[in-house]
Each structure stands twice: as C-alpha cells, then as structure tokens.
C-alpha positions in Angstrom: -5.7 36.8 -9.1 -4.6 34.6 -12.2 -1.7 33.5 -10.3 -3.3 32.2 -7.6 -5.7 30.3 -10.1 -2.4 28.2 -11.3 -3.5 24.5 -11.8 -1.3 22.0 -10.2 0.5 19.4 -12.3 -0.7 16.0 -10.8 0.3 12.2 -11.4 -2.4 9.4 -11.3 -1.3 6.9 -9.0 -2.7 3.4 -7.9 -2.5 3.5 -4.4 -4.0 1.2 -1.1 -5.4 2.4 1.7 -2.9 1.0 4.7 -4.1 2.8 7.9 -6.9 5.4 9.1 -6.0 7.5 11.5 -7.7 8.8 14.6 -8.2 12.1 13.3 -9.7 10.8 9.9 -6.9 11.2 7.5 -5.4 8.3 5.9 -2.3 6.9 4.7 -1.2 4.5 1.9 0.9 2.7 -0.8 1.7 2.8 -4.0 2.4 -0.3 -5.9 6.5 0.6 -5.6 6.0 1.1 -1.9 6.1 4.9 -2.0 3.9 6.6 0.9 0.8 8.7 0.2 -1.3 11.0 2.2 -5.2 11.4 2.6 -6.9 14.3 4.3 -9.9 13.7 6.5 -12.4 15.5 3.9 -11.1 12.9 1.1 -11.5 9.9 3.4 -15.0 11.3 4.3 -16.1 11.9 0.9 -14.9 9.1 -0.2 -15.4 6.7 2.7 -11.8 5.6 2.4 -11.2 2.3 4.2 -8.0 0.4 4.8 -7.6 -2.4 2.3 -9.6 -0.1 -0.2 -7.7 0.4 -3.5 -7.9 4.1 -5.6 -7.0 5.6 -8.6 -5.1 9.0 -6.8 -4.6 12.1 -8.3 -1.2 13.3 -5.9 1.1 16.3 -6.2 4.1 16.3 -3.4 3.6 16.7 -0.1 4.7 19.9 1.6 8.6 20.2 1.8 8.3 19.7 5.9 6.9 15.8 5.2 8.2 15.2 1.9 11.6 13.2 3.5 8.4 10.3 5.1 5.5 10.5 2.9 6.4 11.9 -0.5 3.0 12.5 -1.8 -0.3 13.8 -1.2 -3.5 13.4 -2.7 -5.8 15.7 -4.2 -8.5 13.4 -5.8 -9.4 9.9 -5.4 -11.9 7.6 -6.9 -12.5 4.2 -6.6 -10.4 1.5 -8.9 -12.1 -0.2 -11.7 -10.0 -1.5 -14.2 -6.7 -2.1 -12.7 -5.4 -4.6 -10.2 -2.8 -3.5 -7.6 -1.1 -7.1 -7.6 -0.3 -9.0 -10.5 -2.9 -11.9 -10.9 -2.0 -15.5 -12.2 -4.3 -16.2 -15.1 -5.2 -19.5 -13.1 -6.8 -17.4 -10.4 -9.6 -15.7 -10.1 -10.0 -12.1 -10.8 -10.9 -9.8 -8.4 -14.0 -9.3 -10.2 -15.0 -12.7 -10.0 -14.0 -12.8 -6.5 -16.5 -10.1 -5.9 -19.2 -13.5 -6.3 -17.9 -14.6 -3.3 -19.0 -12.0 -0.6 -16.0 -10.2 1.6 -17.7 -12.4 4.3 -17.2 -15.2 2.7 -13.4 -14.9 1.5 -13.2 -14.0 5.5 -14.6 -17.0 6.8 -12.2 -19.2 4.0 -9.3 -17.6 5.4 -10.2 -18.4 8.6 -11.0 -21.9 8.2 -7.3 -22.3 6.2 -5.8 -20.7 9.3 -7.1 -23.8 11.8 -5.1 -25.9 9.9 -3.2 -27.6 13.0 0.0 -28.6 10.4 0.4 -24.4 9.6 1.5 -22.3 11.8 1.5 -18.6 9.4 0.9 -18.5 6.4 2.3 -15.6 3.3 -0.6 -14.1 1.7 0.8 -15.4 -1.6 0.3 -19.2 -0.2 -3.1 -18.3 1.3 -4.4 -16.9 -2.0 -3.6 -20.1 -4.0 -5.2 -22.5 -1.1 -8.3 -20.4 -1.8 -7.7 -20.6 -5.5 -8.1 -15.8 -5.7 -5.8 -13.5 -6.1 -3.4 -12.1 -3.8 -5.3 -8.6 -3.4 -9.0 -10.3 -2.4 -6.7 -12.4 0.1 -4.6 -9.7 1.0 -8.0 -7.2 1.7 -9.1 -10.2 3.4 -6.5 -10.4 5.8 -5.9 -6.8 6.5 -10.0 -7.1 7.4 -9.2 -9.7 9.9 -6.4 -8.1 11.6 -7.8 -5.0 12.2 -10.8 -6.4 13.8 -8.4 -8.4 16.1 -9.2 -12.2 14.6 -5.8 -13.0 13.2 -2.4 -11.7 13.9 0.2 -10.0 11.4 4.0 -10.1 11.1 5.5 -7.6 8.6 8.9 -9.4 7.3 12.0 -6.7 6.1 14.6 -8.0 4.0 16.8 -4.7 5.4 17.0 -2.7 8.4 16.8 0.2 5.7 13.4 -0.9 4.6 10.2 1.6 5.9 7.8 -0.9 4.2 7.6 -4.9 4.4 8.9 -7.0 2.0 5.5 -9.3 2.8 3.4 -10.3 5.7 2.8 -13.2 7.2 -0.5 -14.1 9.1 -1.4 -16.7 11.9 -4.7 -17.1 13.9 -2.4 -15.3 17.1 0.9 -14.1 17.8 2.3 -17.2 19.4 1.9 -18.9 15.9 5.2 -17.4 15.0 7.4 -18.5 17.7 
C-alpha cells in the first residue's frame, strides 16, 4: 500500500487556456509553446475558460499522448502575480487593465477594427493603439473570436511549427485577402 501512496514529482507551469472541448476537458500553452492537458473535473472545478491564464501543477502525459501534448495537469489555480507576456513599462498592467471592464477592452477592440485604412491587425499593434498589454488584448481577442465577432489568422514561420508564430485579427475573413 506505501507504493501506491508514491507522490508524483510535478513542475509549476504558467499556462493559457487555448480551447475547451466538447467533452469539457481543456487544452493549453505554456509560455514556450509546449501543449498541456486539462481534464473535465479540473475545468469544472476550476471553471477554466479559454483566454484564462493558471499557475499548473503538470506531470507528463501518458506515454500514448506524450509525442502531441507533453504534459498534463494535476492542479491548477488562478494566476496572480505573473504575467504570461512580457509587458512594456509604458503600458498598462494587466492589473490596471482590470479598471477597464472585459466589456470594455471588447468594445475598444472593436471600434480599432472599423478602421476603414486597416485591414488585420497583430495583437502586438492592437495592444499599443489601446495603450494595454498584449495579454488583456490578446484575452480580448480570443473573446471575440469565439463568439464569432472578429475573425483570426494563425501565421507559421515553418511548415514544422504546431503552434503560431502570432495571429492576426480582422473584423471578417475577407479582411485578409
């Protein structure tokens, strides 16, 4: 029976919520683009959203999934001190981002978006027209595109790549033609 009580070794990671799936689990990224797994009861007891960003306590995924999605999760809580992007110390924090509601960070991104002389825009450039950071702009955007407002082009530098280099964002598809 003490053998079975053996504690796993884990590593803290810093990871964002990319996708929910229709079964409940959820997946994510790691600030060096490696892939992590959520199981339905941490989403649940956690209410794990995409965009959200955790402090996650992961061990390696079974051997079978280990070649796409190297880790798993075992704990999560929510983030409070660190950042997932780097912030300029021009911008606003995240924190002070929080003033502004999600709502209205939404309806600032929307707004730059109408601009008839842009056609997409990088998260990056959106984040300094709204004088944040690029995580509050980059939350902001996944928001929108998952509720269908705005449209989103993931950019690879190489065929190789299974994660983006960036995104790119328009009000709809035919923005990037």
């Amino acid at each position: 029976m003490e053998e079975m009580r053996k504690a796993f070794e884990t590593r803290n990671m810093c990871v964002m919520i990319e996708s929910v799936s229709d079964s409940g689990s959820a997946f994510g990224s790691t600030d060096v683009g490696e892939s992590v797994f959520f199981n339905k009861r941490l989403v649940e007891k956690v209410e794990l959203d995409i965009g959200d960003i955790v402090d996650a306590n992961v061990i390696p995924n079974y051997e079978d999934k280990r070649h796409s999605i190297p880790w798993r999760a075992v704990r999560v809580s929510p983030q409070k001190d660190q950042t997932f992007a780097e912030v300029s110390p021009a911008r606003e924090t995240a924190e002070e981002s929080k003033a502004r509601s999600a709502s209205d960070i939404d309806l600032e991104v929307m707004s730059l978006m109408s601009d008839p002389d842009v056609s997409y825009w990088t998260t990056i450039d959106l984040a300094d027209a709204a004088d944040t950071d690029t995580k509050v702009i980059g939350n902001s955007c996944l928001r929108l595109f998952n509720k269908g407002r705005i449209a989103k082009a993931d950019v690879h530098a190489r065929h190789s790549q299974e994660r983006a280099s960036f995104c790119l964002w328009a009000r709809n598809a035919e923005q990037f033609r």
